[in-house]
C-alpha positions in Angstrom: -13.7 -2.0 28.6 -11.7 -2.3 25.7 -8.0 -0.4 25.8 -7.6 0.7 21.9 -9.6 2.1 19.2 -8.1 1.9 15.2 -9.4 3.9 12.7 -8.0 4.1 9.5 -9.5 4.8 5.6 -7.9 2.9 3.1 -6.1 -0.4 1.8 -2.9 0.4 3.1 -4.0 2.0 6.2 -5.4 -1.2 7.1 -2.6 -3.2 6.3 -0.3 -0.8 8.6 -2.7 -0.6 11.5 -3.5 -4.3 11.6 0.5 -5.0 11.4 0.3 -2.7 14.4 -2.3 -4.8 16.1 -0.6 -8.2 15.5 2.8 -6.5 16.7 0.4 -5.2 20.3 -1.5 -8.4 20.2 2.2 -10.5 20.6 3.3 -8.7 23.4 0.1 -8.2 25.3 -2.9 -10.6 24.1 -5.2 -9.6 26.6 -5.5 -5.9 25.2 -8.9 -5.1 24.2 -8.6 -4.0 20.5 -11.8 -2.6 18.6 -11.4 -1.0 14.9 -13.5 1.0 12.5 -12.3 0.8 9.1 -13.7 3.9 7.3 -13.0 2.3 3.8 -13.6 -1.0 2.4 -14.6 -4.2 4.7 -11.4 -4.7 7.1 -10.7 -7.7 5.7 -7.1 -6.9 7.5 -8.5 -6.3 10.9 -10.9 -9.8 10.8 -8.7 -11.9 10.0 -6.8 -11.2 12.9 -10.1 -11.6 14.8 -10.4 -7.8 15.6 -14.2 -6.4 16.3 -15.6 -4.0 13.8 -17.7 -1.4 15.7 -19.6 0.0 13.0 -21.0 -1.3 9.4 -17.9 -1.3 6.1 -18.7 -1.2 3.0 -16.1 -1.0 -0.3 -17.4 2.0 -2.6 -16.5 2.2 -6.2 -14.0 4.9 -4.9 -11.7 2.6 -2.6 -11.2 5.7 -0.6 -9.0 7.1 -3.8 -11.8 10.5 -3.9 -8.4 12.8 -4.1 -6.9 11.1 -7.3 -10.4 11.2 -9.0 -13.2 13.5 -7.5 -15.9 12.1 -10.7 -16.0 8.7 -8.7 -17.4 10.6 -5.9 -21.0 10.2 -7.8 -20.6 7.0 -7.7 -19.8 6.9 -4.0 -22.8 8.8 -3.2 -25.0 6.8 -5.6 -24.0 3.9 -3.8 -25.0 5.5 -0.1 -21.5 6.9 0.9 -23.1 9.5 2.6 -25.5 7.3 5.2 -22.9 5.0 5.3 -20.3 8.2 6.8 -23.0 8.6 9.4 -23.6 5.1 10.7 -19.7 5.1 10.9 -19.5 8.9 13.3 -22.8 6.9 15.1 -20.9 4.0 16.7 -17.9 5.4 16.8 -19.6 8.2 18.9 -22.0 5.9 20.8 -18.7 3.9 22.2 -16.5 6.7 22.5 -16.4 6.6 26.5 -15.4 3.1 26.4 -11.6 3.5 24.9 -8.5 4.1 26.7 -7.1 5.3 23.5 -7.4 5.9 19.9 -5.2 5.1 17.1 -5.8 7.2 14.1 -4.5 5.9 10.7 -4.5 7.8 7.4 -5.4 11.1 7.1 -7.7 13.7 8.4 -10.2 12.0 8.1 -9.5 9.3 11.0 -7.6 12.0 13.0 -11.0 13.9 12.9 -12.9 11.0 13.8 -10.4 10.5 16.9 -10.8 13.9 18.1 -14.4 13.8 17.5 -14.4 11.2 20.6 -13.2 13.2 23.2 -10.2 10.6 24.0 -6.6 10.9 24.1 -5.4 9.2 20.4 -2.6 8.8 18.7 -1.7 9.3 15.1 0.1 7.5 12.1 0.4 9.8 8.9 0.4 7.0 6.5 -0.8 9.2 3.6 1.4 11.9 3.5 5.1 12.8 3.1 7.4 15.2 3.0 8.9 13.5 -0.1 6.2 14.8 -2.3 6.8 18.5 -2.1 10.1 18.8 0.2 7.7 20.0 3.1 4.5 18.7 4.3 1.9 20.3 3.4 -0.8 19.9 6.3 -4.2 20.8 5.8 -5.4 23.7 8.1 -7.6 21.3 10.6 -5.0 18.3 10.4 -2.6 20.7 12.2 -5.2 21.9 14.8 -5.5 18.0 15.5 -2.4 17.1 15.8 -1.0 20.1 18.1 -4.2 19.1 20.1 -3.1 17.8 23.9 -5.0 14.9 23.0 -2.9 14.3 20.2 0.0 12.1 22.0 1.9 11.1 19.6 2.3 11.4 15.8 4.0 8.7 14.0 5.7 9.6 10.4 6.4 7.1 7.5 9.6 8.1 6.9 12.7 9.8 9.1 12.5 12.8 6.7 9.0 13.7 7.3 9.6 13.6 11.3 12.4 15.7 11.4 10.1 18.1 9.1 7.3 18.4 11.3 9.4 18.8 14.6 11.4 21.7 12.9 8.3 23.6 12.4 7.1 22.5 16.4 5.6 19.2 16.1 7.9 18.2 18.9 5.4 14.9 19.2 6.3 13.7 15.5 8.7 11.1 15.5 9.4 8.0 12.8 9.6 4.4 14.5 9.8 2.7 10.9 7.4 1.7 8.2 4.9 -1.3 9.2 4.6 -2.4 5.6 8.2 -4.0 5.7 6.9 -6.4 8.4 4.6 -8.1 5.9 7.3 -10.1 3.6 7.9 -13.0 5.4 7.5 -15.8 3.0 4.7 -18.6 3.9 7.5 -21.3 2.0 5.6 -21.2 -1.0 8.2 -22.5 -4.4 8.8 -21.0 -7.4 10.2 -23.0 -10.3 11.8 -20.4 -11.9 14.9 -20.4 -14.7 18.0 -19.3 -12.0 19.9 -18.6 -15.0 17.1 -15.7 -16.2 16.5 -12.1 -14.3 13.4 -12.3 -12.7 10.8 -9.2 -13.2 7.8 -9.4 -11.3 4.8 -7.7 -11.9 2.3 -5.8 -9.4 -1.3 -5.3 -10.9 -3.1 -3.8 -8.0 -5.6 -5.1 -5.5 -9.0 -3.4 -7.1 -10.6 -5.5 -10.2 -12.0 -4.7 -12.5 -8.9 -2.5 -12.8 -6.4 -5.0 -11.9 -6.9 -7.3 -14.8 -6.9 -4.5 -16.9 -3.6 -4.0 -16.0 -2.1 -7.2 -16.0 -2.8 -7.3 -19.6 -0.8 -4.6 -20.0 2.4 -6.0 -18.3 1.5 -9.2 -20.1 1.8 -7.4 -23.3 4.9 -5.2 -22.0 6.4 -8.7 -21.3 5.9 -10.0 -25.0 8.3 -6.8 -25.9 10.9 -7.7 -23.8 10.6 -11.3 -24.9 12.1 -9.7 -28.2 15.2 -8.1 -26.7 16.3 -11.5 -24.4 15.5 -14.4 -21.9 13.2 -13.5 -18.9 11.8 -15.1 -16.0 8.2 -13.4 -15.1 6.0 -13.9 -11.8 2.7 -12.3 -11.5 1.7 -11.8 -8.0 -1.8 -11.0 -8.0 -5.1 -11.1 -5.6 -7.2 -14.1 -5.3 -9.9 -12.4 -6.6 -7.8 -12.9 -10.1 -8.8 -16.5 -10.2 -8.2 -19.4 -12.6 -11.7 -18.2 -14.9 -9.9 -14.4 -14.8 -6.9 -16.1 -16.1 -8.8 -18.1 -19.1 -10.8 -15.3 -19.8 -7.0 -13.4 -19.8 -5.7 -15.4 -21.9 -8.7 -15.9 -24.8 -8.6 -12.2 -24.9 -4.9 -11.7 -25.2 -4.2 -14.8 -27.8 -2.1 -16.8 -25.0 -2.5 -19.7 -23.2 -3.4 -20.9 -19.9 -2.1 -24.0 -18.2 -5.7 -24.5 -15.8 -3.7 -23.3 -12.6 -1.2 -20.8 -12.6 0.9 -20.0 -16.1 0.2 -18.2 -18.7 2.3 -18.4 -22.2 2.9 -17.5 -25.9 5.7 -17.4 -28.6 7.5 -14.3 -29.2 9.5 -15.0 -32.4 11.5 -18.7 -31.4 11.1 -18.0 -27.8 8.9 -19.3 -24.9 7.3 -16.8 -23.2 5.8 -17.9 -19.7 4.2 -15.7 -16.9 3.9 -17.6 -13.4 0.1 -16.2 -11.5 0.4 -16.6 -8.2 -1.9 -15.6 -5.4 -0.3 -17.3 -2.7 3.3 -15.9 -3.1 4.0 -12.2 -2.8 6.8 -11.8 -0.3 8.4 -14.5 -2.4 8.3 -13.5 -5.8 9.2 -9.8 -4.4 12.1 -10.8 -2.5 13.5 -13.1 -6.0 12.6 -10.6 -8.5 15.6 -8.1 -9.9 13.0 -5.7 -11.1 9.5 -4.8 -11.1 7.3 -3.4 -13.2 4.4 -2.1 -10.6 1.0 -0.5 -11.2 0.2 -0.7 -7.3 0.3 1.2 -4.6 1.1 -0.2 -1.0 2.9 -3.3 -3.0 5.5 -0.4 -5.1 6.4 1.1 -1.9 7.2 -3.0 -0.5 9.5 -3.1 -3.7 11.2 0.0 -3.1 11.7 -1.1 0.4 13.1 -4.2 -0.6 15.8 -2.3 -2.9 14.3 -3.4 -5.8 13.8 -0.8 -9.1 10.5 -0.7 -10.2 9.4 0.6 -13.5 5.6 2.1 -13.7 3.6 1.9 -16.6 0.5 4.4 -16.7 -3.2 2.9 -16.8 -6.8 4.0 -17.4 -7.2 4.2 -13.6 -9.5 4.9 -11.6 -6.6 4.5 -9.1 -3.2 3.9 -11.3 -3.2 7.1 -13.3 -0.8 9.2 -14.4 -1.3 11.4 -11.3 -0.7 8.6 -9.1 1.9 7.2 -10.1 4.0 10.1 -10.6 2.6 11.2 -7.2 4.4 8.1 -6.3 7.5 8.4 -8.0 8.2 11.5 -6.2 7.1 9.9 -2.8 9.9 7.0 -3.7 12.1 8.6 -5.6 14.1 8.3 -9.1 17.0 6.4 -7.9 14.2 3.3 -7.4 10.6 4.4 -9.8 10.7 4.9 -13.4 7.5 6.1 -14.7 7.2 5.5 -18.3 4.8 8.3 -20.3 1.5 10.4 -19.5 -1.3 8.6 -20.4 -2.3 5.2 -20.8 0.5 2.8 -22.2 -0.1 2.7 -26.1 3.0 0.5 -28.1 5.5 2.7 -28.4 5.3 3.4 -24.6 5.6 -0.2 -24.0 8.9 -0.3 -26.0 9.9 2.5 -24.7 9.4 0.8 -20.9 11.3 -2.4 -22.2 14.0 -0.5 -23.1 14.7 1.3 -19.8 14.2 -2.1 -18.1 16.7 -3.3 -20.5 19.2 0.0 -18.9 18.2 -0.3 -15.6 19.2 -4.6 -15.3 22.7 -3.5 -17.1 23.5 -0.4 -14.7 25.9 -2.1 -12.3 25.1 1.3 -9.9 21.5 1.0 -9.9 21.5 -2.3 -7.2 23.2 0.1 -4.5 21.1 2.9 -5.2 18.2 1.2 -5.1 19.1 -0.4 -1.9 20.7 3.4 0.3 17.2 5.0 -1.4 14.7 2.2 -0.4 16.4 2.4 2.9 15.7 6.1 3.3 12.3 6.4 1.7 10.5 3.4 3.5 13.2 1.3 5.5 13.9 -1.6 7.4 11.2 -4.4 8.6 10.4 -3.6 12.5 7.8 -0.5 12.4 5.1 -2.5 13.9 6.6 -3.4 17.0 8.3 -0.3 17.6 5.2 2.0 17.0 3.3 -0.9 19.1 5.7 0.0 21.7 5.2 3.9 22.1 1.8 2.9 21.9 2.0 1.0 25.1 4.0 3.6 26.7 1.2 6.5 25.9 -1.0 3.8 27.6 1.5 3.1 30.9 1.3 7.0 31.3 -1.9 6.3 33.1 -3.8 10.0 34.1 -5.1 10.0 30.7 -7.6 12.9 30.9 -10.2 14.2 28.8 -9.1 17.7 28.0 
């Protein structure tokens, strides 16, 4: 009988829960772990060898329906609604077979864990206080979670837990973020210029949208090339390959090297932008600033106590709403969004120029670093929530009420 059930719905719900996994799978190998991801393919959850239950499939979407409800057509059109069914199917045809349930995201995967009639446990990866100054909880999400089954709630953040427990969510407690436990470096080298800041840019996970907005860094780059010396690292997905990169730099007037730099001239200067796939943690951890148009990979910077400066796309994930959805999740001390719509030229000088600031504020490092501390914090989440997670398990008498 397997012991433990994920769900989750999203991109950074499945990083979190398989960090979880990993962290469970350390300490105890021989637990019996089973997952449905409700979003995209799992790609987090295989490659640690973790059974799917049910079928995945990535919609047009990527889960993002609240930041855009038009792209819920094109869900539908592409069968999100007998896909959603197949998913309640084997999730209810094994529900009997779980110990316990580990519900990742939103409503929607708390539902789903409820739905089976066992005792679960939830993460609230979606949703913080930080956005509004109070959590705002739909209606059935607190029914859930005040549920006996409910045994524990897990918060992103400190200030979210002590929210929820002042208003009687005495479960709700914050173990730390599992996001921070995915920067160790796999040793890959950067040949960088030590003697120039090094920005780093985040284009998203989701093509076609993330080339669209590496041209837009690469082209916010050529304006700071005007103002001084730079180092810049791209660290993008695979799926950005070395034809992406041609194709990149044909369209853009630049030139590509065949594996993993692209350059130009500004003026008398040399402008080169390292691609790398295969080194996030590493050009993260080096960089002095970033200029993000990512989610999960923003919140890693901010984390890191480094300031990130957004610039806004056409979306359908990095909008305007987003991002200043996100500024206010991480705060001002650490994101600077940079206009309203999508980045036209005189947005992009105005971004250079408040990078420009924000590298010569000799206050900005150590309030970058107390405010990525409070918002996300310190590497460790995955074991610790691993941990209560095995002690909701130990309490043995698990019933079904």
């Amino acid at each position: 009988m397997p012991d433990l059930l994920f769900l989750s719905n999203g991109h950074g719900e499945d990083l979190n829960a398989s960090l979880i996994v990993k962290a469970i799978q350390t300490v105890n190998p021989q637990l019996a772990i089973a997952a449905q991801p409700i979003v995209g393919a799992g790609h987090a959850y295989r490659k640690l060898g973790v059974p799917i239950i049910g079928p995945t499939e990535s919609m047009p979407s990527g889960g993002l329906l609240y930041m855009n409800p038009w792209v819920l057509v094109r869900d539908l059109a592409q069968g999100l609604v007998l896909l959603s069914l197949r998913q309640i199917a084997a999730i209810w045809r094994l529900r009997q077979q779980f110990k316990l349930v580990v519900a990742v995201g939103d409503v929607v995967p708390i539902a789903l864990a409820s739905l089976t009639g066992r005792p679960f446990v939830a993460f609230l990866v979606s949703t913080s206080s930080y956005y509004e100054g109070r959590l705002r909880l739909p209606w059935l999400t607190q029914r859930l979670l005040r549920s006996p089954r409910c045994r524990q709630i897990f918060c992103r953040d400190a200030f979210t837990a002590a929210d929820l427990q002042s208003r009687g969510f005495a479960k709700a407690i914050f173990c730390g973020y599992p996001i921070m436990d995915a920067l160790q470096g796999q040793g890959a080298e950067l040949v960088l210029d030590p003697q120039c800041p090094l920005i780093a840019l985040l284009a998203g996970s989701r093509l076609p949208e993330a080339i669209a907005n590496l041209k837009l860094q690469l082209r916010l780059c050529q304006e700071l090339a005007k103002w001084g010396d730079f180092a810049f690292a791209a660290a993008i997905v695979p799926a950005i390959d070395a034809t992406q990169l041609q194709a990149i730099a044909m369209d853009l007037g630049w030139q590509f090297d065949g594996r993993d730099r692209l350059s130009t001239s500004v003026g008398d200067r040399r402008l080169e932008v390292h691609c790398r796939s295969d080194a996030f943690a590493e050009i993260l951890q080096a960089s002095q600033l970033v200029i993000g148009m990512a989610g999960t990979a923003v919140e890693q910077a901010v984390g890191l106590g480094k300031p990130v400066v957004q610039l806004i796309g056409a979306g359908p994930q990095f909008t305007y709403r987003f991002a200043e959805a996100q500024e206010r999740l991480l705060g001002t001390d650490s994101v600077q969004t940079i206009g309203k719509t999508p980045a036209q030229p005189a947005d992009l000088t105005q971004a250079a120029q408040v990078i420009l600031q924000t590298l010569q504020d000799p206050t900005q490092p150590e309030r970058c670093r107390q405010n990525g501390q409070a918002r996300v914090g310190s590497p460790g989440g995955s074991a610790a929530i691993a941990g209560q997670i095995f002690s909701v398990l130990r309490q043995g008498s698990i019933d079904d009420r």
